[in-house]
Each structure stands twice: as C-alpha cells, then as structure tokens.
C-alpha positions as CSV (number, residue, x, y, z in Angstrom):
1,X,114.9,69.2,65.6
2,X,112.1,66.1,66.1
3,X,112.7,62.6,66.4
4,X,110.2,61.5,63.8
5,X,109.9,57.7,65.6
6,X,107.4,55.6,65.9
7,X,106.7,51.6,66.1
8,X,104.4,49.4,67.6
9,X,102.4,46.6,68.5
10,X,100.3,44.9,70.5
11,X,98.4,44.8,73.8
12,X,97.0,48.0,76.1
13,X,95.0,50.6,77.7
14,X,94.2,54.5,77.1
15,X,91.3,57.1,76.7
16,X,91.0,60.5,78.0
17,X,91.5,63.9,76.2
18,X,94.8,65.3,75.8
19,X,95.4,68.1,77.7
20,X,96.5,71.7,75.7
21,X,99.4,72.9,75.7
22,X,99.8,76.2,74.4
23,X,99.2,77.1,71.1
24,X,99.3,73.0,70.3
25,X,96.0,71.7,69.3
26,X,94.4,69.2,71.7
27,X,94.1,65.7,70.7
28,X,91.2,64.0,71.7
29,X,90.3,60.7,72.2
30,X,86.8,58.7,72.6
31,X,87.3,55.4,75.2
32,X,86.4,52.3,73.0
33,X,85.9,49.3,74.4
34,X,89.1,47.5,74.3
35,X,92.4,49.7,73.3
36,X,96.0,49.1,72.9
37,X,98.4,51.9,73.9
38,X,102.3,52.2,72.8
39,X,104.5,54.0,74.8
40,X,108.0,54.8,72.7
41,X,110.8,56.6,74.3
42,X,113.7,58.9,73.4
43,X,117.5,58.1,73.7
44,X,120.8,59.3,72.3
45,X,123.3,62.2,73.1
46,X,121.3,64.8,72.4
47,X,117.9,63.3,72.9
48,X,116.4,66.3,74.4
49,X,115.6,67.6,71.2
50,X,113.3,64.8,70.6
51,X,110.2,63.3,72.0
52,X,108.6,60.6,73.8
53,X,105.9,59.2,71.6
54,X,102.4,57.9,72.6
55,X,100.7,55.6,70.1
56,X,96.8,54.0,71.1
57,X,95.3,51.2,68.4
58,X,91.6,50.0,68.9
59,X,91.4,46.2,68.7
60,X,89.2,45.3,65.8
61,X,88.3,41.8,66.6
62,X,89.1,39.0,68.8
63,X,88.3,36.6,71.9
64,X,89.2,36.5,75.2
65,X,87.4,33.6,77.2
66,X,89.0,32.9,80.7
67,X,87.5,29.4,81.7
68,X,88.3,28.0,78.1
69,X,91.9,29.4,78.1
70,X,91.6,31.3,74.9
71,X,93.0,35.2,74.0
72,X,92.9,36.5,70.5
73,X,93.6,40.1,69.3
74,X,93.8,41.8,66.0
75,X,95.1,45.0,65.4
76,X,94.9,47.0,62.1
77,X,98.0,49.3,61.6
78,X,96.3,51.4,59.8
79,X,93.8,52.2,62.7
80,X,97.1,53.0,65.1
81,X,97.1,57.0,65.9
82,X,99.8,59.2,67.0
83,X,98.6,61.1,70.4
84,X,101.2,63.3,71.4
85,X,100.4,66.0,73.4
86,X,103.6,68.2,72.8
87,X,103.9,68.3,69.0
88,X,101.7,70.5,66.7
89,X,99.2,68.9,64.9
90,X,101.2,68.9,61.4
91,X,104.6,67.4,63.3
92,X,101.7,64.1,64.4
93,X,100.8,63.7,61.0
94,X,104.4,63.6,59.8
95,X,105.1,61.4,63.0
96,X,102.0,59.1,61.8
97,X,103.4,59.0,58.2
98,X,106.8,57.9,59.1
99,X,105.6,55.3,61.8
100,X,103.0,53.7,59.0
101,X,105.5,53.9,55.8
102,X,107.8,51.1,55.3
103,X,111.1,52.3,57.6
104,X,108.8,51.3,60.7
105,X,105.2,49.4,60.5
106,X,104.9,49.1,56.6
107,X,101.6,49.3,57.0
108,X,100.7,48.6,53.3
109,X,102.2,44.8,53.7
110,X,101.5,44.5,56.8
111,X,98.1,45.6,57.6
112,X,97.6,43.5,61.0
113,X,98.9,42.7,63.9
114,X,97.7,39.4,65.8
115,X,97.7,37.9,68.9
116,X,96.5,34.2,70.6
117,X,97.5,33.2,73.3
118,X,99.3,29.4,73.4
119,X,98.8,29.1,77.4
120,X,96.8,31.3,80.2
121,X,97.9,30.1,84.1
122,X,95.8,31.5,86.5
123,X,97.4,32.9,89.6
124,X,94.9,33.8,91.7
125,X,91.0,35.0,91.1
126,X,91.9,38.2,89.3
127,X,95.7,37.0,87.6
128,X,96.9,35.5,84.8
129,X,100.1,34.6,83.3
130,X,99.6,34.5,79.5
131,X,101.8,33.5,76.9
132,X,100.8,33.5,73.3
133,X,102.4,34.3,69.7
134,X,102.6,37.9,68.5
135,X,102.4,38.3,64.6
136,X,103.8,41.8,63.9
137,X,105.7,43.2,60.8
138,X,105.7,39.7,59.5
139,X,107.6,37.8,62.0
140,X,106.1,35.7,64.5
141,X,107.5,35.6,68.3
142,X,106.1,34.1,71.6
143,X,105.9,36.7,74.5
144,X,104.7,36.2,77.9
145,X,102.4,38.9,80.2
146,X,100.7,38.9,83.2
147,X,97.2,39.9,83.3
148,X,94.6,41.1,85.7
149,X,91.0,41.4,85.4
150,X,87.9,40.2,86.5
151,X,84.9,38.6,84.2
152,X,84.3,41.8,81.6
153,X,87.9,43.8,81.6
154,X,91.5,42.8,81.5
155,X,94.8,44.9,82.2
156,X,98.2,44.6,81.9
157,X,101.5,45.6,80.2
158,X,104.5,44.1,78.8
159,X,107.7,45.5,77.4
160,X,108.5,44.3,73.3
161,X,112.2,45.0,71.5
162,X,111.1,46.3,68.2
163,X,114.5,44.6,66.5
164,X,113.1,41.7,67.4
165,X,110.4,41.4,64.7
166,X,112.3,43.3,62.1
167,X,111.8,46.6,63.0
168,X,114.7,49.2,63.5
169,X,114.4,52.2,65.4
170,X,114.2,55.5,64.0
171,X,117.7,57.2,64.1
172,X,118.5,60.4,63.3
173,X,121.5,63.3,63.7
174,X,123.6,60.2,63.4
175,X,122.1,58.5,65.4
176,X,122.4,61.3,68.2
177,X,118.8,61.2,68.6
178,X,116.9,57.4,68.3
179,X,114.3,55.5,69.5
180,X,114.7,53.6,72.4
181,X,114.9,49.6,71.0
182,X,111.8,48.5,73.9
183,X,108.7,50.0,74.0
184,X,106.4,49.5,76.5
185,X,102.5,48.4,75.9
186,X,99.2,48.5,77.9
187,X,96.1,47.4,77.4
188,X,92.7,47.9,78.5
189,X,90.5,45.3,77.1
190,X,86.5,44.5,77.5
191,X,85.5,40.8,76.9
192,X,82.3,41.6,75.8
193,X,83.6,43.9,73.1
194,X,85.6,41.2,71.6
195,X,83.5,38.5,71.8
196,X,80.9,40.2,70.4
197,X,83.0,41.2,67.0
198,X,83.9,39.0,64.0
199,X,86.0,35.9,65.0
C-alpha cells in the first residue's frame, strides 16, 4: 500500500541526482538557478506502509532586491515535480497526478503560487527576517522566515500547515495512513536569476 500525498508551496533549495535504488529508476535533476523544494512527511497507525515525499518547483519569475526591501516569487504548479527516490517511476507519476488534480494543488484553477514580501529586517550582514503574503490554492496568508544570504544567493526554510490555505491532507486506509498537516520548505534562490526574468 502507497500513500499517494502530495501538497505544496512556496520557498526552497534542491539539485543533485537521485541516487538508485534497486530496480527503481533514478531521478535526475539539473540545478536551476533559484529552486523551491517541499518536503511532505508520513503519519498515521500504520504509516510505514507509506512514504515521505520530496517535491522541488523552479521559480519562474520574481525579484529579490535587499537594499530596497523587496522579495517576489512566482511558482507555476504545473512546473512542481515529484522526486522520490523510493517509488518506481509509474507510482511518481500517479503521486504527481494526485498532488496536481483538484483533492490537493488543483492545478487547473490554480496555476500559481506567489510570494512578496510586506517587510525584510535585517539582522546582521548575511540575515533577514522576512515576512510577506503567500498566495497558494486561492487563499492568501502572511508567513514569516528568516533568511541568509549574501549579495547573489539566499537560503532558508520555513514550515507551512497545508489546512491552512484550504488544502487537506491526503488520507487513506481510513485515515490509517495521511499526510502530515506541515510541510517543511527550503529554498535556494539566485538574485540574478530573478531579476533578470519577467517582472
């Protein structure tokens, strides 16, 4: 039995190739210049039938511009790929299907997800605390991150509860095997790369 999950959203970092495992085909993945990565965990009774789930999005467009105070990201759902490692290449696709169909990102009504930031503190030379509004699944939240970086790339992580914008975790063998409600997000993002796409 496999927890087909999956969710998502915003902000964080990946790019390497996937290991083999077996018979499982690799999954590899080319470093972009600014990408988001999902991490989406198992729970439940009998959650060891299930899987942890890995999600990375490339950030189409956006801005991030330290001395003016300014941080926005836009995410197409539709770009958002399923990397797991320990499923077959068949049990990703179905994974992708169900996290892109309308019980988790609804991808065809909601084909972005967007970020700008509403206030950026600087904590020291390399630290930010950034707070900003998340669009996802058609509800808007504020959410608050701290981020490091110098002039040209930016870390950090944050932690989002997918019931909070509307989205409810994939449940299955009554609810035996589910999605954790909070995923966790990284990002990896280059400056130049955004600022040099469309605004």
């Amino acid at each position: 039995m496999r927890l087909k999950l999956c969710s998502v959203v915003l902000l964080a970092a990946l790019a390497s190739v996937l290991p083999t495992q077996n018979d499982k085909a690799p999954v590899a993945q080319e470093r972009p210049g600014s990408l988001i990565t999902i991490h989406v965990h198992k729970t439940g009774f009998l959650s060891g039938f299930g899987h942890n789930h890995t999600v990375t999005a490339p950030v189409t467009r956006g801005k991030i511009d330290p001395k003016g105070l300014v941080v926005q990201i836009a995410v197409l759902t539709q770009e958002m790929k399923v990397v797991d490692p320990e499923v077959s290449a068949s049990d990703r696709a179905e994974i992708q299907s169900t996290m892109l169909g309308p019980k988790v990102l609804d991808s065809a009504k909601f084909p972005e997800i967007r970020f700008a930031s509403i206030q950026i503190k600087p904590i020291s030379a390399a630290r930010y605390h950034v707070t900003g509004k998340l669009d996802l699944h058609g509800v808007s939240r504020e959410v608050s991150l701290e981020v490091t970086g110098g002039t040209e790339r930016y870390h950090g992580q944050t932690k989002l509860k997918q019931t909070d914008f509307g989205i409810q975790p994939v449940s299955v063998a009554g609810g035996t095997i589910k999605v954790k409600d909070e995923i966790e997000i990284e990002f990896d993002i280059s400056a130049a790369d955004l600022n040099g796409g469309a605004k």
